[in-house]
mmCIF file of the N, C-alpha and C atoms, coordinates in Angstrom:
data_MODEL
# 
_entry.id   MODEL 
# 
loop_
_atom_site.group_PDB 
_atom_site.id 
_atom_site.type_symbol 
_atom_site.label_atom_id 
_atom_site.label_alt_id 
_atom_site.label_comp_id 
_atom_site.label_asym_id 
_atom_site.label_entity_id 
_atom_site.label_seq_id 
_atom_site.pdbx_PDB_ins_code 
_atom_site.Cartn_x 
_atom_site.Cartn_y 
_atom_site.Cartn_z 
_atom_site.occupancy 
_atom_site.B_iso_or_equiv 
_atom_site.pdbx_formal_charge 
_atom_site.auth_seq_id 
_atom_site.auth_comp_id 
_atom_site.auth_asym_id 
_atom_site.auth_atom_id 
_atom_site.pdbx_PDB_model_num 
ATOM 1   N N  . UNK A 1 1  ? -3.717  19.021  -9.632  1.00 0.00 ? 1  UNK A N  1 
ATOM 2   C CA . UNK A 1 1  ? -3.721  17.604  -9.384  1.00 0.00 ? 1  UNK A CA 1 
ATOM 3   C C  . UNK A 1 1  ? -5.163  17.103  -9.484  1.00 0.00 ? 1  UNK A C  1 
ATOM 4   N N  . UNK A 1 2  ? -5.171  16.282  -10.002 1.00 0.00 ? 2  UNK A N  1 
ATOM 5   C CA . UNK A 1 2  ? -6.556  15.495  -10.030 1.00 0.00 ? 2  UNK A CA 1 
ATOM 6   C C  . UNK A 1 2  ? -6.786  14.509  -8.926  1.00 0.00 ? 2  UNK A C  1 
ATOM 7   N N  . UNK A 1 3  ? -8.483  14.331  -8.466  1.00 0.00 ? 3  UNK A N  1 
ATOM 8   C CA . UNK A 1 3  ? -9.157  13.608  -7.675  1.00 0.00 ? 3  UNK A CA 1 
ATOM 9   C C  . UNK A 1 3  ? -8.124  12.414  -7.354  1.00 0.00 ? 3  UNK A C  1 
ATOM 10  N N  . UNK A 1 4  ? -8.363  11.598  -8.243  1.00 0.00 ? 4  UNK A N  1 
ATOM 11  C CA . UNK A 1 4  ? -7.530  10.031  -8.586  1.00 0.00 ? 4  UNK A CA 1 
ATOM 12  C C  . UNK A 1 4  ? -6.060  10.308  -8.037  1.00 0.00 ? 4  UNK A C  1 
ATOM 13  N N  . UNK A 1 5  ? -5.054  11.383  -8.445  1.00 0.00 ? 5  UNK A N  1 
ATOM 14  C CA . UNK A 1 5  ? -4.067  12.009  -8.376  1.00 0.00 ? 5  UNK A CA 1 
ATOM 15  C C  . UNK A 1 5  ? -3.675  11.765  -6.845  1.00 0.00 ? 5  UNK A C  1 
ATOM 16  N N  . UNK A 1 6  ? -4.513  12.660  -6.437  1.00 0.00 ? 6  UNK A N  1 
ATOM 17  C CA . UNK A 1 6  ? -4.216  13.340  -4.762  1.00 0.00 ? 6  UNK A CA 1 
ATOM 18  C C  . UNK A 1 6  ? -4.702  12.332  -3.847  1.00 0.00 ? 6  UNK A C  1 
ATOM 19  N N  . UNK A 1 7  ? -5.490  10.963  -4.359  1.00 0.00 ? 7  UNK A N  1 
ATOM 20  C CA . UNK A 1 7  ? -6.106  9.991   -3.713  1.00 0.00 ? 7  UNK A CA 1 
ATOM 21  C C  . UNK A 1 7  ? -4.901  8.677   -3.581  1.00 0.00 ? 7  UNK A C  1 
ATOM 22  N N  . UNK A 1 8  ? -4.402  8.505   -4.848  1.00 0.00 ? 8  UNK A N  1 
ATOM 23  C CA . UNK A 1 8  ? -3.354  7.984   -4.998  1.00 0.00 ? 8  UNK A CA 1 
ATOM 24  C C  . UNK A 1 8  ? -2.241  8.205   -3.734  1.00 0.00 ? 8  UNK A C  1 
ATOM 25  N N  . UNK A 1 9  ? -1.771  9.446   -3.820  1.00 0.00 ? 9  UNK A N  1 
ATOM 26  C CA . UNK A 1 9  ? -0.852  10.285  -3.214  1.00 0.00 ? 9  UNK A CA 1 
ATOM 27  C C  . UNK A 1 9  ? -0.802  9.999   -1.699  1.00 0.00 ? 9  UNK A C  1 
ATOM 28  N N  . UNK A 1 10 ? -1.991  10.159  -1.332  1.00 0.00 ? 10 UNK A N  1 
ATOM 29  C CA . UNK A 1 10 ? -2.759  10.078  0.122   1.00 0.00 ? 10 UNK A CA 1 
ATOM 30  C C  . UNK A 1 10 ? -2.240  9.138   0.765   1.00 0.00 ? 10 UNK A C  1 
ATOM 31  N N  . UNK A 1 11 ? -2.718  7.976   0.006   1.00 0.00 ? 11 UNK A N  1 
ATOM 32  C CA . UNK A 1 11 ? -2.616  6.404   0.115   1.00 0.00 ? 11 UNK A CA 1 
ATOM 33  C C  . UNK A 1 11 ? -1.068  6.106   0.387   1.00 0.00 ? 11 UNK A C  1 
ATOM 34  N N  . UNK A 1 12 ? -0.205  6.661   -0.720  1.00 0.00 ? 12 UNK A N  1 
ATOM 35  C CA . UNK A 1 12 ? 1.273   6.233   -0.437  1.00 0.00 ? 12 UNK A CA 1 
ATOM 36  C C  . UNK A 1 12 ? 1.794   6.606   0.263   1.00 0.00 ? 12 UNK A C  1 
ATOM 37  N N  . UNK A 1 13 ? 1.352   8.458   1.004   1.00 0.00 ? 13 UNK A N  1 
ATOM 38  C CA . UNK A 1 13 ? 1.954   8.461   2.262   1.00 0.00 ? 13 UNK A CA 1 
ATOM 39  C C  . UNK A 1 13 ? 1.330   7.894   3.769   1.00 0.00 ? 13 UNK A C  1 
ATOM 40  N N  . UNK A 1 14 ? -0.037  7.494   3.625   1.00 0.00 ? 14 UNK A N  1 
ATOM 41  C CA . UNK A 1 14 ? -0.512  6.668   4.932   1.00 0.00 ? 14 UNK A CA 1 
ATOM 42  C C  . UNK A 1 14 ? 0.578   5.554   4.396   1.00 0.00 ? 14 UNK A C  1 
ATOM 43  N N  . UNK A 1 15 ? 0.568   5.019   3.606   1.00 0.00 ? 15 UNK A N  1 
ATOM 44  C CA . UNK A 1 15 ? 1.280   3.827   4.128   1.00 0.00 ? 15 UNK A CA 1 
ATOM 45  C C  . UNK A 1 15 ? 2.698   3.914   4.301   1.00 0.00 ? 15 UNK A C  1 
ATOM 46  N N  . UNK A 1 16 ? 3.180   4.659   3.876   1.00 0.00 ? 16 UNK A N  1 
ATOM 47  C CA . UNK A 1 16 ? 5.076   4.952   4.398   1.00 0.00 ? 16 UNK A CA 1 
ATOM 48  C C  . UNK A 1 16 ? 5.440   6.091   5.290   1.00 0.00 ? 16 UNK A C  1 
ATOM 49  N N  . UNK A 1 17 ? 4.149   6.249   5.831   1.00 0.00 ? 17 UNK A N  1 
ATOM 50  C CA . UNK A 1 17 ? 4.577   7.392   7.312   1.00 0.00 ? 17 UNK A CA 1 
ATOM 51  C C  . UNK A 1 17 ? 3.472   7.297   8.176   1.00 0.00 ? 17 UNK A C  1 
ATOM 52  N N  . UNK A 1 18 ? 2.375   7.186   7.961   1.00 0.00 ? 18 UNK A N  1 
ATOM 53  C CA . UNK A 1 18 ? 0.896   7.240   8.954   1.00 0.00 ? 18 UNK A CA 1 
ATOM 54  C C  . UNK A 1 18 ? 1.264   6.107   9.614   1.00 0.00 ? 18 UNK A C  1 
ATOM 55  N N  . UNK A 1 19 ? 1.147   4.685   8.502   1.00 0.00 ? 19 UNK A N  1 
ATOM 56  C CA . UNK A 1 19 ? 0.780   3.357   9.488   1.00 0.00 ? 19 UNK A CA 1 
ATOM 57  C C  . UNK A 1 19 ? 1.701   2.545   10.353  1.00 0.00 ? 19 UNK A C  1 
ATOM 58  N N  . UNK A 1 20 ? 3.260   3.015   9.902   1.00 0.00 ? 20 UNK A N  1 
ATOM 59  C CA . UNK A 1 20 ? 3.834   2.372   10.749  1.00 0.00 ? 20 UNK A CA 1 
ATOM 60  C C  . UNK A 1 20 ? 3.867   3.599   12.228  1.00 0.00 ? 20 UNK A C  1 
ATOM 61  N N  . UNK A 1 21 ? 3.689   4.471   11.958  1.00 0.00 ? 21 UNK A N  1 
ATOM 62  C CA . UNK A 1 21 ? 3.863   5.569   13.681  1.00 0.00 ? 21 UNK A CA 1 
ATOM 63  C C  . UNK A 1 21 ? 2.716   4.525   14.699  1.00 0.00 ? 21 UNK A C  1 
ATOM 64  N N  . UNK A 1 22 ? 1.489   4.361   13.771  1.00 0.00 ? 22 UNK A N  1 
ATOM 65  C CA . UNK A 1 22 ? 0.337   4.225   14.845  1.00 0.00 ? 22 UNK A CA 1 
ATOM 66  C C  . UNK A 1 22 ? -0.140  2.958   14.798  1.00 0.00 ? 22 UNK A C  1 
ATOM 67  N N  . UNK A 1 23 ? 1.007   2.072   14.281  1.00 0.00 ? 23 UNK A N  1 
ATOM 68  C CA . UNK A 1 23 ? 0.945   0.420   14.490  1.00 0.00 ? 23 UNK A CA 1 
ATOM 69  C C  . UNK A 1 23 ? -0.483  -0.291  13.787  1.00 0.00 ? 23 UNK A C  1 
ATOM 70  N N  . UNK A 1 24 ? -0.581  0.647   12.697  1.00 0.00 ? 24 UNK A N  1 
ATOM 71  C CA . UNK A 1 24 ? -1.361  0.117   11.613  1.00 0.00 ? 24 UNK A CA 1 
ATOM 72  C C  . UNK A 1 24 ? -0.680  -0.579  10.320  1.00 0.00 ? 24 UNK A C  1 
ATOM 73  N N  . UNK A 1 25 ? 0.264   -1.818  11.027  1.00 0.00 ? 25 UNK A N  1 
ATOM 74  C CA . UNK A 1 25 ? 0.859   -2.558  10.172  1.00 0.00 ? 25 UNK A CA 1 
ATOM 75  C C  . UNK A 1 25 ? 0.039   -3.650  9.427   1.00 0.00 ? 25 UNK A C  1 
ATOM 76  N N  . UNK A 1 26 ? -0.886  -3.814  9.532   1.00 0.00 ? 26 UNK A N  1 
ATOM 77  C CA . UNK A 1 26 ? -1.586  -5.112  8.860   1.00 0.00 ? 26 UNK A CA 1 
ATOM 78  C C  . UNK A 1 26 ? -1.319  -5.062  6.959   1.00 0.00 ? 26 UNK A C  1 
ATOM 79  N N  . UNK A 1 27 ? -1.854  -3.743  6.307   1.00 0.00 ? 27 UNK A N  1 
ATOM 80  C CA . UNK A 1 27 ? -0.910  -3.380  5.301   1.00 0.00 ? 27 UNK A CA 1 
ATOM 81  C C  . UNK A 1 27 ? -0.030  -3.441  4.698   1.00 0.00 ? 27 UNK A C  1 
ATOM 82  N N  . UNK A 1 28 ? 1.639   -3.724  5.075   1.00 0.00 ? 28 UNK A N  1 
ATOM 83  C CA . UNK A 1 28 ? 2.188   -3.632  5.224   1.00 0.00 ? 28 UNK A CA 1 
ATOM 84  C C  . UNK A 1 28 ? 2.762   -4.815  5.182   1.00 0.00 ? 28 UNK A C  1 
ATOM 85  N N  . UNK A 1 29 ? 2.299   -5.844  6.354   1.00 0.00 ? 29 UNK A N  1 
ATOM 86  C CA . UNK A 1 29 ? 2.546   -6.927  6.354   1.00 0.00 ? 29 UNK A CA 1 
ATOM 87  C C  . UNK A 1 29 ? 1.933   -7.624  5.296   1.00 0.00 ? 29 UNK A C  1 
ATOM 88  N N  . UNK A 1 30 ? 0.293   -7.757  5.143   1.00 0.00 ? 30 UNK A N  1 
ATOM 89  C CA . UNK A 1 30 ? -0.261  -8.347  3.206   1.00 0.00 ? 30 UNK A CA 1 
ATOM 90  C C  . UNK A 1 30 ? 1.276   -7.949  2.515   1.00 0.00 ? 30 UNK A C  1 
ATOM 91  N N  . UNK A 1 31 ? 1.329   -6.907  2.327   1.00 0.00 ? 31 UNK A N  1 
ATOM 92  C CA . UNK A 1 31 ? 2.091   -6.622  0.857   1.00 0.00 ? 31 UNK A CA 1 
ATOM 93  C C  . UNK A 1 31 ? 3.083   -7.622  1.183   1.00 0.00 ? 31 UNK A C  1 
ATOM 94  N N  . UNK A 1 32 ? 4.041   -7.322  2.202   1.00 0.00 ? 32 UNK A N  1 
ATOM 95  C CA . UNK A 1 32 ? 5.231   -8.201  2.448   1.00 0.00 ? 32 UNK A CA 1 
ATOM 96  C C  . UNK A 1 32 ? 5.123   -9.649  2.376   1.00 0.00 ? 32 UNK A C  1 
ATOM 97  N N  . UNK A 1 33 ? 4.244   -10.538 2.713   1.00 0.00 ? 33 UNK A N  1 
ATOM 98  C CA . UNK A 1 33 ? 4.027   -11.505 2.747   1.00 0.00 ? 33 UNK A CA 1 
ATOM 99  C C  . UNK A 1 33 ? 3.731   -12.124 0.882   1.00 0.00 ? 33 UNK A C  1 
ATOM 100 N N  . UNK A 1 34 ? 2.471   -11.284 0.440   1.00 0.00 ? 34 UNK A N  1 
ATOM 101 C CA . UNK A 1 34 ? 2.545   -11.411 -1.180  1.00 0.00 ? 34 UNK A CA 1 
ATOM 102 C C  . UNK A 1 34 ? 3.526   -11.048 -2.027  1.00 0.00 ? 34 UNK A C  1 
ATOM 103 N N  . UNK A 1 35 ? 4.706   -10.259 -1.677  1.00 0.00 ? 35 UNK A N  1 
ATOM 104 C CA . UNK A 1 35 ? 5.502   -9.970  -1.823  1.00 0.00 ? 35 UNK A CA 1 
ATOM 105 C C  . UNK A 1 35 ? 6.777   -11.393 -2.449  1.00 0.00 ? 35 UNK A C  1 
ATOM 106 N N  . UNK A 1 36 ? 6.538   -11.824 -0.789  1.00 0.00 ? 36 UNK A N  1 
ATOM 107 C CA . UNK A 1 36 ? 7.514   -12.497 -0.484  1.00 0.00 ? 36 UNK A CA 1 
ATOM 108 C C  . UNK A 1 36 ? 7.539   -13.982 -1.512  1.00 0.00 ? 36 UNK A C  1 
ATOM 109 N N  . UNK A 1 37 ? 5.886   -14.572 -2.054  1.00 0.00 ? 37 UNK A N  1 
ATOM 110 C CA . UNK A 1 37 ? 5.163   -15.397 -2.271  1.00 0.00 ? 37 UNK A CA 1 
ATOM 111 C C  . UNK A 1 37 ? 5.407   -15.385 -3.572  1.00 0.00 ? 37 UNK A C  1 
ATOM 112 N N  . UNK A 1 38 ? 5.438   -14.268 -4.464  1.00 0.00 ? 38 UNK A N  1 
ATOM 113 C CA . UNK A 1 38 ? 5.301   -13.546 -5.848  1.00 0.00 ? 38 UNK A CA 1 
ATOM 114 C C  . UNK A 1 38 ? 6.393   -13.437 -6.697  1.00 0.00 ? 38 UNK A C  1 
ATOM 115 N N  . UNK A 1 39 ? 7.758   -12.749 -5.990  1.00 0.00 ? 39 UNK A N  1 
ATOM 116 C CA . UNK A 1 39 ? 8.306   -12.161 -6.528  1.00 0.00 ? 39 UNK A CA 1 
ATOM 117 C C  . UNK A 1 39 ? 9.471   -11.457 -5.045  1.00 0.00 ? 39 UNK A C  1 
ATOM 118 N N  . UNK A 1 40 ? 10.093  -12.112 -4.516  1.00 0.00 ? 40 UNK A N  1 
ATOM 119 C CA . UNK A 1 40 ? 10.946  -11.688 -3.048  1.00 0.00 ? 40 UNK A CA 1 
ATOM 120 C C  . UNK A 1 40 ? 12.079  -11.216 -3.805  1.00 0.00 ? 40 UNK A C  1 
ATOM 121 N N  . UNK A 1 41 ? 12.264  -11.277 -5.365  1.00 0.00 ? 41 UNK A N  1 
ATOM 122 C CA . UNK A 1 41 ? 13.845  -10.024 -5.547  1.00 0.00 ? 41 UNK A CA 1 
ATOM 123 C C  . UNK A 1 41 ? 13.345  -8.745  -5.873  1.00 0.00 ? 41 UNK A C  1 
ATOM 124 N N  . UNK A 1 42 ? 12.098  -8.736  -5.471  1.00 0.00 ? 42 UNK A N  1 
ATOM 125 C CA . UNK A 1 42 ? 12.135  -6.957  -5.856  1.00 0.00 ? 42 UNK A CA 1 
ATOM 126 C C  . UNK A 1 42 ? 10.978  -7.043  -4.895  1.00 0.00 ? 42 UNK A C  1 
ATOM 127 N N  . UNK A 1 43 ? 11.500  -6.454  -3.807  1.00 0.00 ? 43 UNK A N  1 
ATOM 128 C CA . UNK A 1 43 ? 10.522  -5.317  -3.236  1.00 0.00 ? 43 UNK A CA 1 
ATOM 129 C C  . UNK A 1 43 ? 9.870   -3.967  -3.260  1.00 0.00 ? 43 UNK A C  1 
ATOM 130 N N  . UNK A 1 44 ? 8.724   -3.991  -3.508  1.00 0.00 ? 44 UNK A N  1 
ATOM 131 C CA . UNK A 1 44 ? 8.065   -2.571  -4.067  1.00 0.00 ? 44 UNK A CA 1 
ATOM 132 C C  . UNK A 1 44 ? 6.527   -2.715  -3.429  1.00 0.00 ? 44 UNK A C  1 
ATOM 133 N N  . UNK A 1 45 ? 5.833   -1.698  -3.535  1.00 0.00 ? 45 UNK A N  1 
ATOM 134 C CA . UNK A 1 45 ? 4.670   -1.215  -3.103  1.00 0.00 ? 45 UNK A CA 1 
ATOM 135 C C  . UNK A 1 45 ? 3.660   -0.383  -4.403  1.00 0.00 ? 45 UNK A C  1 
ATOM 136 N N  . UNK A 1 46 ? 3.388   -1.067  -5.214  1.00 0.00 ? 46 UNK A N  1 
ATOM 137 C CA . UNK A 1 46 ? 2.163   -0.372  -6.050  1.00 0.00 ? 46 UNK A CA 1 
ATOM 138 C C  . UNK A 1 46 ? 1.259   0.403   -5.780  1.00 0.00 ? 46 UNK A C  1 
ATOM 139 N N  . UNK A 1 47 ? 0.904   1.299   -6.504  1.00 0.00 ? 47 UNK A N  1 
ATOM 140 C CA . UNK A 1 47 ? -0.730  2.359   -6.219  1.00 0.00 ? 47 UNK A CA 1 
ATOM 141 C C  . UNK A 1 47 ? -0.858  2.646   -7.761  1.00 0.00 ? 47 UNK A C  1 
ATOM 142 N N  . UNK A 1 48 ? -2.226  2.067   -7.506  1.00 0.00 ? 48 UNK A N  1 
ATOM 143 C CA . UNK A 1 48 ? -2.920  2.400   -8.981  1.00 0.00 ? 48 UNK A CA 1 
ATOM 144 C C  . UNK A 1 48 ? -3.153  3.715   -9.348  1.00 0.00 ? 48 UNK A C  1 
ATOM 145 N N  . UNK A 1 49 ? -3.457  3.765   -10.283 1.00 0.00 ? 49 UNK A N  1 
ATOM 146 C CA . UNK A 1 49 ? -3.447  5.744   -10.755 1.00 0.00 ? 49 UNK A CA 1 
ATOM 147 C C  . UNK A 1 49 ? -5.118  5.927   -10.020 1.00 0.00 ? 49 UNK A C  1 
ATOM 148 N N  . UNK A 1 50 ? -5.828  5.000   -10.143 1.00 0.00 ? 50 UNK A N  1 
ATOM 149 C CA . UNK A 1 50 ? -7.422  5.285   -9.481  1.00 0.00 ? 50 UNK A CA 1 
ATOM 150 C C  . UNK A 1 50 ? -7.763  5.097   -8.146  1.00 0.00 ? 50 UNK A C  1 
ATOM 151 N N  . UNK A 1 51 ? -6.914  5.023   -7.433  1.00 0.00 ? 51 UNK A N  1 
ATOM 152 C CA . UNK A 1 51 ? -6.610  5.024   -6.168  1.00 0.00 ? 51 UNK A CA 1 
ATOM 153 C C  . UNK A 1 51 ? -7.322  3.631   -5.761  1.00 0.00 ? 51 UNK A C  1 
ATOM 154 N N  . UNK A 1 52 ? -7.344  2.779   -6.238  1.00 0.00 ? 52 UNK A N  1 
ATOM 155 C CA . UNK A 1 52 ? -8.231  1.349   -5.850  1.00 0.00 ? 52 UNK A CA 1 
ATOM 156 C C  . UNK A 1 52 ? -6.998  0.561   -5.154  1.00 0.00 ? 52 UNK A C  1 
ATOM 157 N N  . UNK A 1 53 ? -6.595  0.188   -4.230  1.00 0.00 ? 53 UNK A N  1 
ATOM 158 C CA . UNK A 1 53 ? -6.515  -0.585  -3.368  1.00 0.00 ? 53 UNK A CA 1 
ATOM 159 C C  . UNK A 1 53 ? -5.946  -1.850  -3.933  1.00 0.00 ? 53 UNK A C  1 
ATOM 160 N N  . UNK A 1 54 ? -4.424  -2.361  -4.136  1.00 0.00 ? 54 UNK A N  1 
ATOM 161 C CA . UNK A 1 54 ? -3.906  -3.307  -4.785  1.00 0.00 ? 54 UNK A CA 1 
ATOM 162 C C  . UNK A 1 54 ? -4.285  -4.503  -4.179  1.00 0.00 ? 54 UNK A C  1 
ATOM 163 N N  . UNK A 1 55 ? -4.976  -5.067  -2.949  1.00 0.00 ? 55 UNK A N  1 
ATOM 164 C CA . UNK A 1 55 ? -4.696  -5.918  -2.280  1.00 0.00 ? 55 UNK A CA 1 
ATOM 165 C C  . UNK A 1 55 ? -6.580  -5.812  -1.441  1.00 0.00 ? 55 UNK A C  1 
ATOM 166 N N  . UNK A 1 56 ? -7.039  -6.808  -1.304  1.00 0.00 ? 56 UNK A N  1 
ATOM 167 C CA . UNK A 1 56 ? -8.483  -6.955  -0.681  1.00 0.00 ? 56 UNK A CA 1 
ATOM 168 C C  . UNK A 1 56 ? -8.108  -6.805  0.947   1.00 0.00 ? 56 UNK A C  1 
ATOM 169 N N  . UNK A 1 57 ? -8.901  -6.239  1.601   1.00 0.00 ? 57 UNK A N  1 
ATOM 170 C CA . UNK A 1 57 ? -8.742  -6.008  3.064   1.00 0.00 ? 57 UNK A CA 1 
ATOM 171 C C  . UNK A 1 57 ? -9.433  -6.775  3.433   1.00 0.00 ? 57 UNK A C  1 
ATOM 172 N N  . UNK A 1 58 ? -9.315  -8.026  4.550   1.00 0.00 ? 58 UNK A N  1 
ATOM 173 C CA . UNK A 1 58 ? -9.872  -9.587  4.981   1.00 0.00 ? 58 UNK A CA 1 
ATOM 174 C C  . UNK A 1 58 ? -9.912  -8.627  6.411   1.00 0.00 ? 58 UNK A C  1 
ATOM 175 N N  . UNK A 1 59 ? -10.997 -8.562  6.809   1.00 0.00 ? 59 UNK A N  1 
ATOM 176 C CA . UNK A 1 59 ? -11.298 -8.056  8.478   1.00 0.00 ? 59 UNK A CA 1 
ATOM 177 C C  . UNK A 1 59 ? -10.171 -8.087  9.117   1.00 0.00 ? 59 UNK A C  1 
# 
């Protein structure tokens, strides 16, 4: 597996098992909300192959 690969990987399971246990929903909620704004008949969750971060993190 490559760098990018396993970084990717990382990322998709913090966010569909890490962040909701330890109420690190803020994530979660962005997506859902842009989600909702964008495109509300298809719900999905993107990860780039370079592990960059679909969405800007606002404090």
């Amino acid at each position: 597996m490559l760098f990018c690969q396993r970084e990717a990987a990382e990322t998709a399971v913090y966010l569909t098992e890490v962040a909701p246990r330890t109420g690190d929903v803020w994530i979660r909620n962005d997506l859902s909300s842009s989600n909702a704004e964008y495109n509300d008949a298809l719900n999905r969750v993107a990860v780039f192959a370079d592990s960059t971060p679909p969405w800007p993190r606002t404090a």
